[in-house]
LUMTI-276745 format. One line per field, with one value per atom (N, C-alpha, C): residue number from 1; atom name; x, y, z. Coordinates in Angstrom, 2 decimals. Example, Ala and Ser with C-alpha at 12.3 -4.5 7.8 and 13.67 -1.06 7.14 Angstrom:
<sites>
resi	(1; 1; 1; 2; 2; 2) .
name	(N; CA; C; N; CA; C) .
c1	(13.19; 12.30; 13.20; 12.85; 13.67; 12.90) .
c2	(-5.69; -4.50; -3.30; -2.25; -1.06; 0.03) .
c3	(7.80; 7.80; 7.80; 7.08; 7.14; 7.87) .
</sites>
This chain:
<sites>
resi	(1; 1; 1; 2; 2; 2; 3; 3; 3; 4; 4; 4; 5; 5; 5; 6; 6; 6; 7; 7; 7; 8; 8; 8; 9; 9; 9; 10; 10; 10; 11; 11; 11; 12; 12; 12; 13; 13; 13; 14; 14; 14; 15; 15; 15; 16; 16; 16; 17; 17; 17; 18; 18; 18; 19; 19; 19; 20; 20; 20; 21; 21; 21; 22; 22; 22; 23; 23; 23; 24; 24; 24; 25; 25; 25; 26; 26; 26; 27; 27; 27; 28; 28; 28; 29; 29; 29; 30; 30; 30; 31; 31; 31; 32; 32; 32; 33; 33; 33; 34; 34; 34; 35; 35; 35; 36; 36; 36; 37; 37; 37; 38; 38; 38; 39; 39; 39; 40; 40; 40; 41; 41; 41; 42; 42; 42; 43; 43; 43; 44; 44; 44; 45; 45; 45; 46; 46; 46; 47; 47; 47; 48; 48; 48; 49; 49; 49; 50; 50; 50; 51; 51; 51; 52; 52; 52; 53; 53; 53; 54; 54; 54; 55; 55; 55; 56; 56; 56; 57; 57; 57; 58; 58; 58; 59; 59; 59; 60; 60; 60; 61; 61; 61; 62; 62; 62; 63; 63; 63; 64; 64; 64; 65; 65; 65; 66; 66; 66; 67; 67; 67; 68; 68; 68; 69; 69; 69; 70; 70; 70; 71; 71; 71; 72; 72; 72; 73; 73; 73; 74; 74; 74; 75; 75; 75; 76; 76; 76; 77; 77; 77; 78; 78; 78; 79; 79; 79; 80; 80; 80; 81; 81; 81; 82; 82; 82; 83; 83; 83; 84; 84; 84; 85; 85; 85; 86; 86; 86; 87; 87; 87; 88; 88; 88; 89; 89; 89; 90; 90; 90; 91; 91; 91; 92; 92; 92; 93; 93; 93; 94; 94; 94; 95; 95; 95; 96; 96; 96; 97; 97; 97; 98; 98; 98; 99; 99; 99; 100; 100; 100; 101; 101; 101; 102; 102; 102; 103; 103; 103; 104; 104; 104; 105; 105; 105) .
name	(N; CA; C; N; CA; C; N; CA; C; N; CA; C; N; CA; C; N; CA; C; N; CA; C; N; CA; C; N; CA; C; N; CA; C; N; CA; C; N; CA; C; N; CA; C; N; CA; C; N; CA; C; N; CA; C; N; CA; C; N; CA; C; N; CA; C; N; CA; C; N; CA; C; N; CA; C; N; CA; C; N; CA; C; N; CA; C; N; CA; C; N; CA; C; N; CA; C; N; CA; C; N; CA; C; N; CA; C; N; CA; C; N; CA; C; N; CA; C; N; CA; C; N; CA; C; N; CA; C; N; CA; C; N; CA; C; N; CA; C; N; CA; C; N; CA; C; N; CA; C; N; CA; C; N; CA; C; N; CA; C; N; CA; C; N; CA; C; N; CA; C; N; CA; C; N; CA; C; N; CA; C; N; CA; C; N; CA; C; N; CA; C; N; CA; C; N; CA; C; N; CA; C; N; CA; C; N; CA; C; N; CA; C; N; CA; C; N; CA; C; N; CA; C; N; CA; C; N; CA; C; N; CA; C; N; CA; C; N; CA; C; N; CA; C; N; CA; C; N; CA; C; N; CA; C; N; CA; C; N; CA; C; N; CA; C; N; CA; C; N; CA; C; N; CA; C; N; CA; C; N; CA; C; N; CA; C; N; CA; C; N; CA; C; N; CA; C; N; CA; C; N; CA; C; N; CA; C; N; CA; C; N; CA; C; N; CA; C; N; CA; C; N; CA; C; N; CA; C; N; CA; C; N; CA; C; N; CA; C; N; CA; C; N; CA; C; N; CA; C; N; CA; C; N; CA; C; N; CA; C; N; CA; C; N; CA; C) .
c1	(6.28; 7.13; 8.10; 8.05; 9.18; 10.53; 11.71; 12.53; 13.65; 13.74; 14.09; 15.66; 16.66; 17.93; 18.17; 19.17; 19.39; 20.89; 21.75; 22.69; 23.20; 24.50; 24.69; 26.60; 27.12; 28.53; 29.43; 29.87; 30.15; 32.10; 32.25; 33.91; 34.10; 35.38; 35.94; 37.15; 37.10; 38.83; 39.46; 40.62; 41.41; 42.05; 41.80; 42.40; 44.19; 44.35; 46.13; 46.44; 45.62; 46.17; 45.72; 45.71; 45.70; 44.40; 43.03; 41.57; 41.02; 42.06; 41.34; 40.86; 41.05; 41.03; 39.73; 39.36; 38.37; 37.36; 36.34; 35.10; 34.40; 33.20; 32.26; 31.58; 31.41; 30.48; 29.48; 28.34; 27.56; 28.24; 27.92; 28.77; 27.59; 26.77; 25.26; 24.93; 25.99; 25.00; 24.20; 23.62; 22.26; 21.29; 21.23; 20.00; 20.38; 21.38; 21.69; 21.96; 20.91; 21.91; 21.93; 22.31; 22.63; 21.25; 21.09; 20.29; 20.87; 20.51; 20.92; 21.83; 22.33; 23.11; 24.73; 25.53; 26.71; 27.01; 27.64; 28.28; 29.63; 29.84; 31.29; 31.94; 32.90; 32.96; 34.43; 34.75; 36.49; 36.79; 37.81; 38.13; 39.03; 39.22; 40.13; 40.83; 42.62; 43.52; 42.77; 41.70; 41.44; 40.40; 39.98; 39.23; 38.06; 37.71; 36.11; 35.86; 34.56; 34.10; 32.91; 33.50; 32.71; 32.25; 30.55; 30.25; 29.26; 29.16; 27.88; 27.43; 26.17; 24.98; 24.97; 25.22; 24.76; 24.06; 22.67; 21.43; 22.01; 21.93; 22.26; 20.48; 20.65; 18.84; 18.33; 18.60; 18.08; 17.71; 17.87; 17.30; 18.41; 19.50; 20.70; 22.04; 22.40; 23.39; 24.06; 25.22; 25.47; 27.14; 27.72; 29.14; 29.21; 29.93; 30.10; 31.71; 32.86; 33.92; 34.22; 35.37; 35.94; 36.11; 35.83; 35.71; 37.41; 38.44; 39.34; 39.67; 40.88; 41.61; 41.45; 41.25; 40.32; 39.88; 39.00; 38.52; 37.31; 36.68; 35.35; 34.52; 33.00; 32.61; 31.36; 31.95; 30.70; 29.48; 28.39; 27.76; 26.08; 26.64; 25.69; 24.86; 23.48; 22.26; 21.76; 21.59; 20.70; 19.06; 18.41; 17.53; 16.32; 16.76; 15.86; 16.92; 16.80; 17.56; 18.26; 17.80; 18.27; 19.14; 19.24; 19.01; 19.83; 21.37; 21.34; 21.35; 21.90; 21.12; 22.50; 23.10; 24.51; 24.43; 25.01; 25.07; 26.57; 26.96; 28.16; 28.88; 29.67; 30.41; 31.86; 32.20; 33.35; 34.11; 35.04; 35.93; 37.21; 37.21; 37.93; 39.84; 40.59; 41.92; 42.51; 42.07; 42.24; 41.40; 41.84; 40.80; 40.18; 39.05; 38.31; 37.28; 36.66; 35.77; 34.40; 33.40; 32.14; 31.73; 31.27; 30.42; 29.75; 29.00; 28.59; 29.15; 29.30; 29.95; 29.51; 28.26; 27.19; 27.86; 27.80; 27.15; 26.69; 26.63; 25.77; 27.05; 27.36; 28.38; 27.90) .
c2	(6.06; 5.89; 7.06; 7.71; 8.88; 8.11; 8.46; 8.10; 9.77; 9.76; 10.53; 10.56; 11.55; 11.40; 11.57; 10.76; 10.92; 10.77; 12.20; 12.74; 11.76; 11.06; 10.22; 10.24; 10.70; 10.92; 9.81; 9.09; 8.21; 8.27; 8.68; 8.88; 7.97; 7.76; 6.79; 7.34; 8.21; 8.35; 7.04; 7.22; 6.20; 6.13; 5.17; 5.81; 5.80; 5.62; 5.81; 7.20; 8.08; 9.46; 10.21; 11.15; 12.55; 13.14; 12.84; 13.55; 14.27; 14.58; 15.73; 17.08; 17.57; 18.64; 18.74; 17.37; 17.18; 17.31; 18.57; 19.39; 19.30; 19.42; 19.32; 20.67; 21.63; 22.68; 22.97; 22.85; 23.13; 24.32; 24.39; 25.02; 26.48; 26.52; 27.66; 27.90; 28.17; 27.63; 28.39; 29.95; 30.09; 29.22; 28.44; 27.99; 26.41; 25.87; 24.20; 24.03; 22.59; 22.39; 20.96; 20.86; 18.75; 18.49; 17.83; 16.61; 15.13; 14.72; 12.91; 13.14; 11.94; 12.12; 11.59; 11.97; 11.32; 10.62; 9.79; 8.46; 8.70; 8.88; 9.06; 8.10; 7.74; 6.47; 6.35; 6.87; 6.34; 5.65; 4.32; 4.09; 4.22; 4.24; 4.91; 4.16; 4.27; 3.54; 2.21; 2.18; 1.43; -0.23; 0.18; -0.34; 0.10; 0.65; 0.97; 1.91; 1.54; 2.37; 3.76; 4.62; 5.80; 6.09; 6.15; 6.64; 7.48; 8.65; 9.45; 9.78; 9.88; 10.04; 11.94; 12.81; 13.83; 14.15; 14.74; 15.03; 16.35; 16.25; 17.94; 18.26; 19.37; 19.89; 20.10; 20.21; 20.27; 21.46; 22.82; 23.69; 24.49; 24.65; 25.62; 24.95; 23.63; 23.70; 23.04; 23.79; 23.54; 23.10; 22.32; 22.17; 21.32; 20.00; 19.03; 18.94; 18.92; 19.48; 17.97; 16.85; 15.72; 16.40; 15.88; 16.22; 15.68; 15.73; 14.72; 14.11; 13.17; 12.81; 11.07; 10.60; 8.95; 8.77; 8.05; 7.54; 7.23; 7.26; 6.55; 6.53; 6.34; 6.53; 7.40; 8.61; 9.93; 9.78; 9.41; 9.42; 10.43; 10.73; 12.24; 11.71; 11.92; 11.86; 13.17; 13.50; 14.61; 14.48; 15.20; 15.00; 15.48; 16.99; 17.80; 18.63; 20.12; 21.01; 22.20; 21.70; 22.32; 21.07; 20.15; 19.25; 18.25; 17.81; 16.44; 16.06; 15.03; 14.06; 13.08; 13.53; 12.81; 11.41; 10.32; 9.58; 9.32; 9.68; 9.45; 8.33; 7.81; 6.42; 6.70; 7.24; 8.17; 7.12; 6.76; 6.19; 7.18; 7.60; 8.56; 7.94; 8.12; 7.31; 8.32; 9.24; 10.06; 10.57; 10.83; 11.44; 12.87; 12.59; 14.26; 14.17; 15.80; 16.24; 16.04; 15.33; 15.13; 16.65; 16.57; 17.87; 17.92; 18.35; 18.46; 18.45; 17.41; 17.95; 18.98; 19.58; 19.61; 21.26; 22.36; 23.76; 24.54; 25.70; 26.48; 28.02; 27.65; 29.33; 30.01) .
c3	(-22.96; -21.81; -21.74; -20.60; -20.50; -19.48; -20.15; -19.36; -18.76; -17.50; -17.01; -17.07; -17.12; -16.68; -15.38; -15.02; -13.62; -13.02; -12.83; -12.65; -11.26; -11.42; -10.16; -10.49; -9.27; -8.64; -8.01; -7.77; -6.94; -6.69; -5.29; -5.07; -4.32; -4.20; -3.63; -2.89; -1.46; -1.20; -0.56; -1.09; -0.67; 0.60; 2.08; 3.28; 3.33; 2.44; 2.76; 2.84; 1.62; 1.24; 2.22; 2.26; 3.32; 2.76; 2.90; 2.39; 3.64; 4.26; 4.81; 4.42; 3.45; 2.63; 1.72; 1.46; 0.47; 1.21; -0.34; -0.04; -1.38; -0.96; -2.10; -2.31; -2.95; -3.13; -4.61; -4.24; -5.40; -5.83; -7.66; -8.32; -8.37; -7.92; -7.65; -6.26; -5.10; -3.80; -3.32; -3.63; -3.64; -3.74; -5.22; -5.46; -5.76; -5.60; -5.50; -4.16; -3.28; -2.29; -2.02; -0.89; -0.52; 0.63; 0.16; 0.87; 1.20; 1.99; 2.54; 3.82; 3.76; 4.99; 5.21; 6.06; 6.72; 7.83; 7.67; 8.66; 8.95; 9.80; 10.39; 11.41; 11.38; 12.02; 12.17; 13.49; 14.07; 15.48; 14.69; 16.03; 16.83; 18.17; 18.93; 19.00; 19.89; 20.26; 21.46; 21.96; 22.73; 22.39; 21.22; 20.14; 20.17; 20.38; 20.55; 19.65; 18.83; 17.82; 18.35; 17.81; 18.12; 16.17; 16.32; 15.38; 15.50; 14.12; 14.22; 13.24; 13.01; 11.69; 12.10; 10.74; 9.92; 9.06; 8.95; 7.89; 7.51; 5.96; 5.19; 5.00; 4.95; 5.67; 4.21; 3.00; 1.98; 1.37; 2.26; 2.22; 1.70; 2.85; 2.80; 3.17; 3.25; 3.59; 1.47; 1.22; 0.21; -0.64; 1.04; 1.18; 2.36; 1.42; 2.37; 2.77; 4.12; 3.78; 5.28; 4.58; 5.28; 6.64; 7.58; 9.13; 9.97; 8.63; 9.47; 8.30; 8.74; 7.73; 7.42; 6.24; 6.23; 4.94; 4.61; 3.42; 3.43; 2.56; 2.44; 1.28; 0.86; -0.17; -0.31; -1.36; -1.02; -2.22; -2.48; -3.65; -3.39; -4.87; -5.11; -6.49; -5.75; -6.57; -7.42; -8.42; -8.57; -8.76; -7.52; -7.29; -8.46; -8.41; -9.23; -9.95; -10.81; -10.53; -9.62; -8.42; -7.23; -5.95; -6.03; -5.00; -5.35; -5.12; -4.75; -3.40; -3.82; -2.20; -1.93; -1.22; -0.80; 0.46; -0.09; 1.09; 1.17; 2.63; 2.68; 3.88; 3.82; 4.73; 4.71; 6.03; 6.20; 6.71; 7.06; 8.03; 8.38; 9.79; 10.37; 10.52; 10.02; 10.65; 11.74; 11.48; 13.37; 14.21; 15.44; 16.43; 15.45; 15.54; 16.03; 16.59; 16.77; 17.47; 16.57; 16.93; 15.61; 15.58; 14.56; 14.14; 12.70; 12.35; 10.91; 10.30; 9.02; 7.39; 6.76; 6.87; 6.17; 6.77; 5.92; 6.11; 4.49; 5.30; 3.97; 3.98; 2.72; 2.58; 2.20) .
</sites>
């Protein structure tokens, strides 16, 4: 029986504090990058929920960076030695503009 190791991350920001700042970057990003995806999810002064799904392409993007200021829970798989695989569940506590977490530096 072979048993494999398997590299696993799990954060937790807290929405009181100020995580807008918080970024993730492989510590190789030539040759490490992210895979999986992001959930972003704020609601407005009117109640209505605006949410949106982000795929990290697996290839090149290698920096995941909070879209806005909120909490949620980010967890990182290691896939192979090139590859984890992030699933993330954002909750926005202010307006923004959606856009990718996900780029490649």
């Amino acid at each position: 029986m072979v048993f494999r190791t398997i590299k696993k991350i799990k954060i937790i920001l807290d929405y009181e504090s100020s995580a807008s700042f918080f970024k993730i970057v492989t510590d190789t990003p030539a040759s490490v990058n992210l895979a999986g995806y992001a959930t972003l999810t704020y609601w407005n002064s009117s109640g209505s929920v605006n949410t949106q799904s982000y795929q990290a392409d697996g290839s090149s993007d290698d920096t995941f960076t909070m879209p806005g200021t909120g909490g949620g829970i980010i967890e990182l798989s290691g896939l192979d030695a090139n590859t984890w695989f992030i699933e993330a569940d954002i909750r926005l506590s202010s307006s923004v503009s959606f856009s990718t977490p996900f780029t490649s530096t």
